[in-house]
Steps between C-alpha positions, in 0.01 A plus 500: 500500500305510191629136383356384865151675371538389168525160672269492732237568218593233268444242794207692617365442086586132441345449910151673292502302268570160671215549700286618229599227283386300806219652576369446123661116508262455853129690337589290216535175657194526756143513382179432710247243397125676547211330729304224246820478256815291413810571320642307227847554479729463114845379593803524200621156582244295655182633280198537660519431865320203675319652794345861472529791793223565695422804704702780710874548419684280231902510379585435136818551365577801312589450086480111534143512568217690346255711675236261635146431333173576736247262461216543682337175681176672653203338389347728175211484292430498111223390263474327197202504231494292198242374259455145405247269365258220752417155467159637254766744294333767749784846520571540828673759650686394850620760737772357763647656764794363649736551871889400402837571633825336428632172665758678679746259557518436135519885418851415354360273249204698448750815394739245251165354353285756452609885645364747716173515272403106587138609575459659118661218380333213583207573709273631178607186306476233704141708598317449182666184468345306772154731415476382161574109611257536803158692307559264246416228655100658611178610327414865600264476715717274670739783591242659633332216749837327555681830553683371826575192320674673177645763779647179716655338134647812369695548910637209491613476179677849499641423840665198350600677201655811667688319758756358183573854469585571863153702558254460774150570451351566855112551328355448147167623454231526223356866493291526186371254220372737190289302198429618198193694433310218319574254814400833750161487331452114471517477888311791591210342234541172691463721864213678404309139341599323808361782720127452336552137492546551880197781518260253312584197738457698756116635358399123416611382887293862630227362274524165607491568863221706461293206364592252748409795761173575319400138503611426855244770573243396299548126673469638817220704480313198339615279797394797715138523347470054543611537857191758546280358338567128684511685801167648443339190407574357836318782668144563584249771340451655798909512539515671176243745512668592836857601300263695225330723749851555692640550133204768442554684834908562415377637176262718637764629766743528251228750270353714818823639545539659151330836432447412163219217556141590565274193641102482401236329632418137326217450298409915459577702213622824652493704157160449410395549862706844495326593137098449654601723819649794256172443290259510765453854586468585157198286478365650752555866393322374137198395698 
């Protein structure tokens, strides 16, 4: 009875670790792919294989191949300064920022070339590569009123020069030019002169207007006065002396109504009239 037991537990032990040795073999031999990566998988015989796993559920087989390599093929960001000289021997300072992923059918090639850290690689190289050969070829203050231009030339050259490393550049941009202090102060001397070049212009075509206004004026007043005075030599006495007493009467409306105005008689002196009636009963109180 025992032997049976003895047995039974032996097969019961090697059944263990069968399926424990398969269990291992299977978790070993399955791996899952994450959302916005793909696996490059190391085989012992055949190297490096040709076409990388995407995502969800993947096989590889256990001790002949390695554990796959994530690469990540979502679109990611970086940015790359570097200092260089213009077309005047101006320092610049560029700041670039660039969008990249991998080519991702070439992800294979991109792991036997280069490695997981491509981006590090070749990215900051090629970067001040194409920024040196680009500024070179433009005065400062070029890079500053041609900035799409320079922007435009330094895309399309990384672009080019990226894609014989398997990268894709989805945007290149220029965020920042930086001059040296000396340059700084040059253009803000040339802003300020142009500014009162622009402010004096501006006084001499105030002033000029002004003139032309002033003597437009003065030309038709004087062609005002001509028209009068022909006018006036076509007309009769009698005609004028008419408009001089209606002239007289609007005047003398106009003054009745203020307070101010007191009217005396024509051709009386009113003060010295006023001074013999206060002296007269004195007189008469003497006599």
């Amino acid at each position: 009875m025992a032997e049976k037991v003895n047995k039974l537990l032996g097969k019961l032990t090697n059944y263990a670790l069968l399926g424990s040795a398969l269990v291992t073999a299977a978790s070993s031999s399955l791996y899952i792919v994450q959302g916005g990566y793909r696996a490059v998988v190391f085989d012992r015989f055949k190297g490096i294989l040709p076409n990388s796993k995407g995502e969800g559920l993947n096989f590889r087989i256990p001790v002949l191949q390695k554990a796959p390599i994530m690469y990540e093929i979502r679109t990611r960001a970086t940015n790359i300064q570097a200092e260089t000289g213009s077309k005047d021997l101006q320092t610049v300072g560029v700041h670039l920022r660039l969008l990249y992923r991998p080519d991702q059918e070439n992800l294979p090639r991109i792991h036997s070339r280069l490695g997981p850290d491509y981006d590090e690689r070749v990215l900051p190289s090629i970067g001040n590569e194409i920024l040196k050969a680009v500024v070179a070829q433009y005065d400062a203050g070029e890079l500053i009123t041609q900035r799409e231009i320079v922007s435009g030339k330094i895309r399309d050259a990384l672009v080019t020069r990226a894609g014989d490393f398997d990268i894709l550049l989805d945007d290149v941009s220029i965020t920042h030019f930086s001059f040296s202090r000396e340059f700084t102060n040059a253009i803000e001397s040339k802003q300020v002169a142009q500014q009162e070049a622009e402010r004096s212009k501006f006084i001499v075509l105030k002033t000029e207007q002004e003139r032309r206004a002033a003597v437009i004026k003065a030309e038709g007043e004087a062609e005002s006065a001509r028209l009068i005075i022909d006018s006036l030599k076509h007309q009769s006495p009698g005609f004028i002396e008419l408009r001089r007493i209606e002239a007289s009467k609007e005047i003398a409306e106009t003054l009745s109504k203020n307070r101010n105005v007191t009217y005396l008689p024509a051709g009386t002196n009113v003060f010295m009239n006023a001074g013999n009636a206060a002296a007269g009963p004195n007189n008469q109180q003497n006599h």
